[in-house]
C-alpha positions as a Python dict, from the first residue, in 0.01 Angstrom:
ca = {
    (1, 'X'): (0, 0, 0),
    (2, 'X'): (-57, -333, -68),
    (3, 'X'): (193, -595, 82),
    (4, 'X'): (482, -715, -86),
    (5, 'X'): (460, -1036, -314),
    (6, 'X'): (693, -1271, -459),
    (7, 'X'): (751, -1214, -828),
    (8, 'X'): (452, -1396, -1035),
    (9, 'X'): (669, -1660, -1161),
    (10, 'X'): (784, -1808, -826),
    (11, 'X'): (471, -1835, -740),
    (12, 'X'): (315, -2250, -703),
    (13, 'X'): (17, -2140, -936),
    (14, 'X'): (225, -1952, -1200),
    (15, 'X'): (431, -2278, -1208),
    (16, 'X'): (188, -2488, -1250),
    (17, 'X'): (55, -2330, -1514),
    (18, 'X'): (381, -2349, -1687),
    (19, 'X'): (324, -2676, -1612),
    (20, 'X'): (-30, -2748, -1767),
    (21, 'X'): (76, -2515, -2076),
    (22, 'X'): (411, -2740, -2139),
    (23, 'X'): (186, -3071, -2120),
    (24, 'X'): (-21, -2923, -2452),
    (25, 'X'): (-386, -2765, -2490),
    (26, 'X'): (-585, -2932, -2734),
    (27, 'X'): (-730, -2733, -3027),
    (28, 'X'): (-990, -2553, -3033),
    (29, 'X'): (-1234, -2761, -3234),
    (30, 'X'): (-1143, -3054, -3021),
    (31, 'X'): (-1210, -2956, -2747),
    (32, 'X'): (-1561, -2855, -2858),
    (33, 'X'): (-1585, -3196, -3010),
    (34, 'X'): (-1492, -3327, -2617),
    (35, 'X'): (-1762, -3096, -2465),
    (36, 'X'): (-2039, -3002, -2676),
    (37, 'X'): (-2206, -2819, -2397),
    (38, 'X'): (-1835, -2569, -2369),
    (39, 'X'): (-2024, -2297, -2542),
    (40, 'X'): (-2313, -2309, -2276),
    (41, 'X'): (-2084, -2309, -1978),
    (42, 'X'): (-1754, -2067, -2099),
    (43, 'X'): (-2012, -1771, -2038),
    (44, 'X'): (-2065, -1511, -1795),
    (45, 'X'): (-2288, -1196, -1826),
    (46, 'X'): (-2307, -868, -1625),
    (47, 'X'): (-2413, -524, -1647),
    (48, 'X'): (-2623, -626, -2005),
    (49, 'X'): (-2291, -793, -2161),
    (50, 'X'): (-2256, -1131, -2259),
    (51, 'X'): (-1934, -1253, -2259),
    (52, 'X'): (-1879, -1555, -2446),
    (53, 'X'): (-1487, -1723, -2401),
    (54, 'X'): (-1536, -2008, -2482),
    (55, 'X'): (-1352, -1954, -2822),
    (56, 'X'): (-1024, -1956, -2616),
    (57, 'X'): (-783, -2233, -2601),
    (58, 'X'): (-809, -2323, -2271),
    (59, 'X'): (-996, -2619, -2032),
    (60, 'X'): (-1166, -2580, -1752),
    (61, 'X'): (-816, -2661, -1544),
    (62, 'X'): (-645, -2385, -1765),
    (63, 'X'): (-932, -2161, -1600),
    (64, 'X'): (-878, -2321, -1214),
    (65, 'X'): (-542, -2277, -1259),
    (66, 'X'): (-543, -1900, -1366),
    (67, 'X'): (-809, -1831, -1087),
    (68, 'X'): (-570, -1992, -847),
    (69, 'X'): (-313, -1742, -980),
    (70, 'X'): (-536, -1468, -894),
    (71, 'X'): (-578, -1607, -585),
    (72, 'X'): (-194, -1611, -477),
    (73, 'X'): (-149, -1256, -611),
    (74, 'X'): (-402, -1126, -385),
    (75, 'X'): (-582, -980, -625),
    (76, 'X'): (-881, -924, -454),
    (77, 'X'): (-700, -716, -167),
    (78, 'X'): (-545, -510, -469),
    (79, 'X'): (-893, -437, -619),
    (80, 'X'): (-1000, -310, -271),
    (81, 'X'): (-678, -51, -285),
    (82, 'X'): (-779, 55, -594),
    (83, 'X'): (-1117, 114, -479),
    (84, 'X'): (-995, 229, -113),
    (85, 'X'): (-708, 510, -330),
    (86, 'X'): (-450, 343, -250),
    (87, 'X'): (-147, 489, -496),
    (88, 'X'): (-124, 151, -647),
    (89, 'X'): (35, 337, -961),
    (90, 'X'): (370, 237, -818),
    (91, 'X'): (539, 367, -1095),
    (92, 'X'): (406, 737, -1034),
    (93, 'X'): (277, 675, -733),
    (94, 'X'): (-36, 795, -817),
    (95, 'X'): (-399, 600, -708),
    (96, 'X'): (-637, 459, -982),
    (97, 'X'): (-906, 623, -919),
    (98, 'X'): (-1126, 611, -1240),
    (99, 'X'): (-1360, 420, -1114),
    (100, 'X'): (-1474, 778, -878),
    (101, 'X'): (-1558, 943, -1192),
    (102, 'X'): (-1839, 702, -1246),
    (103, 'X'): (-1970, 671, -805),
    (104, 'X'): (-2300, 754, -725),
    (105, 'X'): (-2274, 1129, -561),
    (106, 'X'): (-2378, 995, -209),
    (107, 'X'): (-2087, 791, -225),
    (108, 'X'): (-1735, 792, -36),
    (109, 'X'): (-1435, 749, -217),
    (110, 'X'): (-1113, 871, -24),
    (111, 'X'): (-785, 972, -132),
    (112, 'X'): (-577, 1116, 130),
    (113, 'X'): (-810, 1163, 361),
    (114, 'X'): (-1059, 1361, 94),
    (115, 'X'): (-1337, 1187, -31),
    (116, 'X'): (-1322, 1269, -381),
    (117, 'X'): (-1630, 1198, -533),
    (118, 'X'): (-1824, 1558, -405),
    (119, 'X'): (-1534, 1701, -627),
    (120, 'X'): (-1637, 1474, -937),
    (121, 'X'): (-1997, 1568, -948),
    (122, 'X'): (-1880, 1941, -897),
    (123, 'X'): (-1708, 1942, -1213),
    (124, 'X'): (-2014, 1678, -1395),
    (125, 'X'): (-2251, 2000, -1290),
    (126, 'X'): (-2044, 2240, -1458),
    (127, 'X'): (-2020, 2013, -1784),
    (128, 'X'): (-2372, 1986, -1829),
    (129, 'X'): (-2491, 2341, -1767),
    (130, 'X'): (-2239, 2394, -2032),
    (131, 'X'): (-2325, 2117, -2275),
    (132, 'X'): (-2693, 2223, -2239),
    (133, 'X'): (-2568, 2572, -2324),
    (134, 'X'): (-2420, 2499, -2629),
    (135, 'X'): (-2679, 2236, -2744),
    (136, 'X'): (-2989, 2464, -2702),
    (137, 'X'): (-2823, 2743, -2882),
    (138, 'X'): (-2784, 2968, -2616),
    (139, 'X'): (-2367, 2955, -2663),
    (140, 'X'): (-2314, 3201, -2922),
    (141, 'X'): (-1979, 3254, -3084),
    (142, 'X'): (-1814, 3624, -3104),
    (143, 'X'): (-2053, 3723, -3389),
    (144, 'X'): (-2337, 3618, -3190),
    (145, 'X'): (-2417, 3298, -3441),
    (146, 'X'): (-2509, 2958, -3274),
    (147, 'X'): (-2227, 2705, -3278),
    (148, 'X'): (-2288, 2418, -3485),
    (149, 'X'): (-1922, 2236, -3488),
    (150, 'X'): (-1727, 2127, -3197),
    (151, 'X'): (-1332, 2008, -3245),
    (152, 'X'): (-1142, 1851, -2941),
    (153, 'X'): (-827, 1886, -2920),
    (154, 'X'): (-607, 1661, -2781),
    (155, 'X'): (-347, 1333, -2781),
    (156, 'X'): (-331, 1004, -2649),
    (157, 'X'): (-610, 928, -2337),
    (158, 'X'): (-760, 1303, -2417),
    (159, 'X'): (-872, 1230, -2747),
    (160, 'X'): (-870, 852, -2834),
    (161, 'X'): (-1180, 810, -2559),
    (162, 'X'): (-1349, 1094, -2624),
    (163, 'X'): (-1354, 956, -3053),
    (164, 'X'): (-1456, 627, -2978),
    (165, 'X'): (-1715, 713, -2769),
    (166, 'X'): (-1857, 974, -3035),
    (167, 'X'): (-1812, 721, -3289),
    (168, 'X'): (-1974, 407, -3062),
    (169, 'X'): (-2295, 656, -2961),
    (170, 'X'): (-2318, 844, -3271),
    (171, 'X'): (-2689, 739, -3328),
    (172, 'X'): (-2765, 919, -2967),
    (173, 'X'): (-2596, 1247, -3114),
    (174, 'X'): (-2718, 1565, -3200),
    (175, 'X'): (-2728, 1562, -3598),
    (176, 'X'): (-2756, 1959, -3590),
    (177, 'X'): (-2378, 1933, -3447),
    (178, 'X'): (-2068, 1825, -3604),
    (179, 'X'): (-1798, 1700, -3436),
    (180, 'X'): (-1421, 1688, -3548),
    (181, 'X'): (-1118, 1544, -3308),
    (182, 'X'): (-764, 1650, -3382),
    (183, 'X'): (-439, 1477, -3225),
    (184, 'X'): (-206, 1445, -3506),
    (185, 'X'): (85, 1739, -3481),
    (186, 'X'): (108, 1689, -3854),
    (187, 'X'): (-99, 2044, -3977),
    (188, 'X'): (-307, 1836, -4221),
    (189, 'X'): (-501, 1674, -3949),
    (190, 'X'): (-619, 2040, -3878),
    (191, 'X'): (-657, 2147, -4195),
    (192, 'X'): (-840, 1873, -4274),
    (193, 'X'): (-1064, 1892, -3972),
    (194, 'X'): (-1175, 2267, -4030),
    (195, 'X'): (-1162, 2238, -4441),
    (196, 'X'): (-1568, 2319, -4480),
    (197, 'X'): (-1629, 2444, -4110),
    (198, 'X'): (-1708, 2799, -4031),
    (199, 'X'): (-1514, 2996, -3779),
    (200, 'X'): (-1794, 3184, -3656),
    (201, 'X'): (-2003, 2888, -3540),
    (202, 'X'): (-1698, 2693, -3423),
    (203, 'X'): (-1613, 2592, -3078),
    (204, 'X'): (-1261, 2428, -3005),
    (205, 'X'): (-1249, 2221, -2672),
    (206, 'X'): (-829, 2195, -2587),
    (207, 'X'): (-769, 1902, -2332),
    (208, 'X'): (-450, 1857, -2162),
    (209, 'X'): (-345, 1870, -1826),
    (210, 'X'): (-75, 2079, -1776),
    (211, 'X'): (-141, 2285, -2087),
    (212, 'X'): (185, 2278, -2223),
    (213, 'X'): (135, 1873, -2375),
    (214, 'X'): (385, 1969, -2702),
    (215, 'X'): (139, 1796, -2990),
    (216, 'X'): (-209, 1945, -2845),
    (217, 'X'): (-57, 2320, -2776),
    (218, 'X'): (64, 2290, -3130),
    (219, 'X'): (-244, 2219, -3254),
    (220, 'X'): (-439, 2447, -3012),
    (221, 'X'): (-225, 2773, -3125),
    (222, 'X'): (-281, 2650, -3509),
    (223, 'X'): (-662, 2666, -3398),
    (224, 'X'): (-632, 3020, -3259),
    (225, 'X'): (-440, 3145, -3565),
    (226, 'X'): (-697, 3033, -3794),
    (227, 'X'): (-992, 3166, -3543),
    (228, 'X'): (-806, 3519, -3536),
    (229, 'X'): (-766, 3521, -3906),
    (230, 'X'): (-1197, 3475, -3943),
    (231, 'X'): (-1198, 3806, -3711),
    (232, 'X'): (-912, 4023, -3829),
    (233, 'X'): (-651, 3942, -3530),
    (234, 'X'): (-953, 4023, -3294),
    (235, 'X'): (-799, 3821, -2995),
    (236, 'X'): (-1140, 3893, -2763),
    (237, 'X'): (-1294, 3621, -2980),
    (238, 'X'): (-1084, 3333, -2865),
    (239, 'X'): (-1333, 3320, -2495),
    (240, 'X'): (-1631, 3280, -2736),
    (241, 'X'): (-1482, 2997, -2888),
    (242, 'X'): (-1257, 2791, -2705),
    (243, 'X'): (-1282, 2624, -2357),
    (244, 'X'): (-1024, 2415, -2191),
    (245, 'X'): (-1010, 2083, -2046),
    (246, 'X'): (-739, 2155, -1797),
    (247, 'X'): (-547, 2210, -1453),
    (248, 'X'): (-313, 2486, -1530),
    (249, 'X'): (-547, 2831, -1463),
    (250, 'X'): (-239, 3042, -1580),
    (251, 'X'): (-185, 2884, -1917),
    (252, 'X'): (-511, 2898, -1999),
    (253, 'X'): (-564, 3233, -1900),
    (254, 'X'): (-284, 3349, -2112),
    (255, 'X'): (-409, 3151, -2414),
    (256, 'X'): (-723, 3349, -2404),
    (257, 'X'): (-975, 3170, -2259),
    (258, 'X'): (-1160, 3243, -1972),
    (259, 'X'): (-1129, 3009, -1671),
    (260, 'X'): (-1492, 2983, -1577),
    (261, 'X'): (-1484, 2812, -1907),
    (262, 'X'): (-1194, 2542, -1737),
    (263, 'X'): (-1304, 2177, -1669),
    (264, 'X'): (-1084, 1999, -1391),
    (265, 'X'): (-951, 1682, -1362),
    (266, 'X'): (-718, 1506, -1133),
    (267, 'X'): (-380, 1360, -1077),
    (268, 'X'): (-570, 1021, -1016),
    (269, 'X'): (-749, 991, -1365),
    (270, 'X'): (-486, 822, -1594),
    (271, 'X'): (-516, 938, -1971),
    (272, 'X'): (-673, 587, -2103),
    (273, 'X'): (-935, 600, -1844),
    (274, 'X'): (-1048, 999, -1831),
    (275, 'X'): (-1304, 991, -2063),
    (276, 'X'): (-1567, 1009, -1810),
    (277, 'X'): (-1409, 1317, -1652),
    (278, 'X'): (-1434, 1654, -1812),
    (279, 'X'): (-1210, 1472, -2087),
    (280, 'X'): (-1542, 1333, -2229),
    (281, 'X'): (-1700, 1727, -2260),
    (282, 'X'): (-1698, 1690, -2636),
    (283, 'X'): (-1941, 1376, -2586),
    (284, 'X'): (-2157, 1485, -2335),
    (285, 'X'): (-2237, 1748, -2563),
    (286, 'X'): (-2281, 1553, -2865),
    (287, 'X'): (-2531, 1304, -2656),
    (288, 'X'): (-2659, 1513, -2430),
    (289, 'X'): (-2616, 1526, -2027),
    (290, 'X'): (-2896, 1255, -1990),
    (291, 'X'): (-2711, 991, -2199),
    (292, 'X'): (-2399, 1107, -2069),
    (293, 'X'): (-2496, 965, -1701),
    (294, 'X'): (-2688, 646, -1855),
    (295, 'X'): (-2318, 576, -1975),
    (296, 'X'): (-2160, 679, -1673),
    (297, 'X'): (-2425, 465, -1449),
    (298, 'X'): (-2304, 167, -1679),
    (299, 'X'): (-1983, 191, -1636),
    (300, 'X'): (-2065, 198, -1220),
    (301, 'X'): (-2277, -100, -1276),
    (302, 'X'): (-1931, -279, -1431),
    (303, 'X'): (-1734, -148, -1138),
    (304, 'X'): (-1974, -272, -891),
    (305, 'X'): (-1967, -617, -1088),
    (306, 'X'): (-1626, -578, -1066),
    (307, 'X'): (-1539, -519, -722),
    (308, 'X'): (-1786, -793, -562),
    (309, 'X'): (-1859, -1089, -841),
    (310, 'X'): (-1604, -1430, -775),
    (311, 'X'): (-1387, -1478, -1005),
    (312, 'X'): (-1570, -1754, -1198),
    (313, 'X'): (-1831, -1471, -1300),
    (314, 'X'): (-1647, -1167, -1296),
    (315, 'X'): (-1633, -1049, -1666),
    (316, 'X'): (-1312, -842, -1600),
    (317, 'X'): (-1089, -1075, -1422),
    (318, 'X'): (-1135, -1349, -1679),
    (319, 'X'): (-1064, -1144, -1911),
    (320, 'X'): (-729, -1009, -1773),
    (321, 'X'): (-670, -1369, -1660),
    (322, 'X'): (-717, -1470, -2045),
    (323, 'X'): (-465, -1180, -2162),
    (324, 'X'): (-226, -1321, -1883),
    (325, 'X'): (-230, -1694, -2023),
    (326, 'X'): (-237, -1570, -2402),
    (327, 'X'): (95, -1295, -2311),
    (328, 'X'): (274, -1547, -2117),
    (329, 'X'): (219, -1853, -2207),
}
């Protein structure tokens, strides 16, 4: 782990930032009207996005300040045990190790001694030979018919990514496919989602860990019910047309689904930032495997940006630096 700091506010930068912040920030417009050039300079760009702050209310010593901040945290040491899998989740003492879901596959990212990343592409393989299957048509449902909709299943980090990123890349989707996401344990939400959908073409992805996550099991037994009524209580039809996005081979088993049809994910993947594990199966499938690791080889770009840019430049740390002045002072 990381050594042990003092508590943010005793620290000399944190103070005088207090400090600065007491003494008053001019507003916005004025200080435009001081520097006309503050749009020019308040910029930084990496990875093919522009990042334009100089809309905040802040001066070039508010900025100096905060990077000092950064600087008496150790931040830098603390992005390098994130990166190194250190369990810097001291809450749950887990690691943060998102940023392995997006390495290059010759890459070396330990955790406990095991470098993770073989383990990462492992499971990407398995996605795409899947996604391929269902996209060409070769994925038939019980009845033999093609597939045609896809609903994930899921709450919190194993659905809200996997929505946003169909909804941002939607005009890289398959428009033969159509893709529904269900979270709410309110039955309407799955009502709604299956209303004009066909059982028979109809292939339900259920993400959650453990398998036993209260809201998406709800929801995922809802799902079965209304598959079994389309075939007469036929239970064999559930492996045609569910998978699972999961760790717990037992559950799923005794769902109904078959475990070659299981995607893993880890301990170290935190919910908000899984949806470039096997969380993110429903949109590799609607945007194909190719775009799928265009995304993924974006995201890398950011991390690499991330890990070695200064401060001054690095899109990320001004931008938490920005949430820090904005939340606290």
């Amino acid at each position: 782990m990381t050594a042990n700091h003092k508590p943010l506010t005793q620290l000399n930068a944190w103070k005088a930032l207090a400090e600065h912040h007491r003494k008053g920030i001019p507003k916005i417009a004025e200080l435009f009207a001081a520097n006309p050039a503050r749009g020019d300079k308040m910029t930084a760009e990496a990875a093919g996005i522009f990042l334009d702050y100089s809309k905040n209310r802040i001066t070039d010593e508010t900025l100096q300040l905060l990077f000092r901040l950064a600087d008496e945290s150790n931040l830098r040491a603390r992005i390098e045990a994130m990166f190194g899998g250190e369990k810097i989740n001291v809450t749950e003492n887990r690691a943060v190790l998102h940023v392995a879901l997006r390495a290059r596959e010759k890459e070396a990212i330990f955790m406990d001694g095991e470098n993770v990343v073989p383990g990462v592409h492992e499971v990407l393989r398995k996605m795409k030979g899947f996604a391929e299957k269902v996209r060409s048509g070769s994925w038939k449902g019980y009845t033999g018919r093609q597939i045609r909709n896809i609903v994930n299943i899921g709450i919190g980090g194993s659905d809200l990514g996997p929505v946003m990123a169909y909804e941002a890349l939607k005009y890289f989707s398959d428009r033969n496919l159509t893709f529904r996401f269900v979270s709410n344990v309110d039955g309407t939400d799955f009502a709604e989602a299956v209303i004009d959908l066909d059982a028979e073409e109809t292939l339900f992805i259920v993400s959650s860990k453990t398998f036993t996550t209260i809201e998406t099991m709800t929801n995922a037994l809802t799902a079965r019910e209304w598959l079994l009524r389309a075939f007469n209580g036929d239970v064999k039809s559930v492996a045609s047309h569910f998978v699972a996005v999961s760790t717990n081979a037992a559950e799923v088993s005794k769902f109904g689904i078959d475990t070659d049809n299981m995607f893993v994910f880890w301990d170290w993947v935190g919910g908000r930032y899984s949806m470039d594990s096997a969380i993110g199966l429903a949109t590799m499938i609607a945007i194909g495997p190719d775009n799928f690791s265009d995304m993924l080889d974006g995201f890398h770009e950011m991390d690499v940006h991330f890990r070695t840019a200064p401060y001054e430049s690095n899109l990320p740390v001004i931008m938490a630096l920005l949430g820090v002045w904005y939340a606290d002072f």
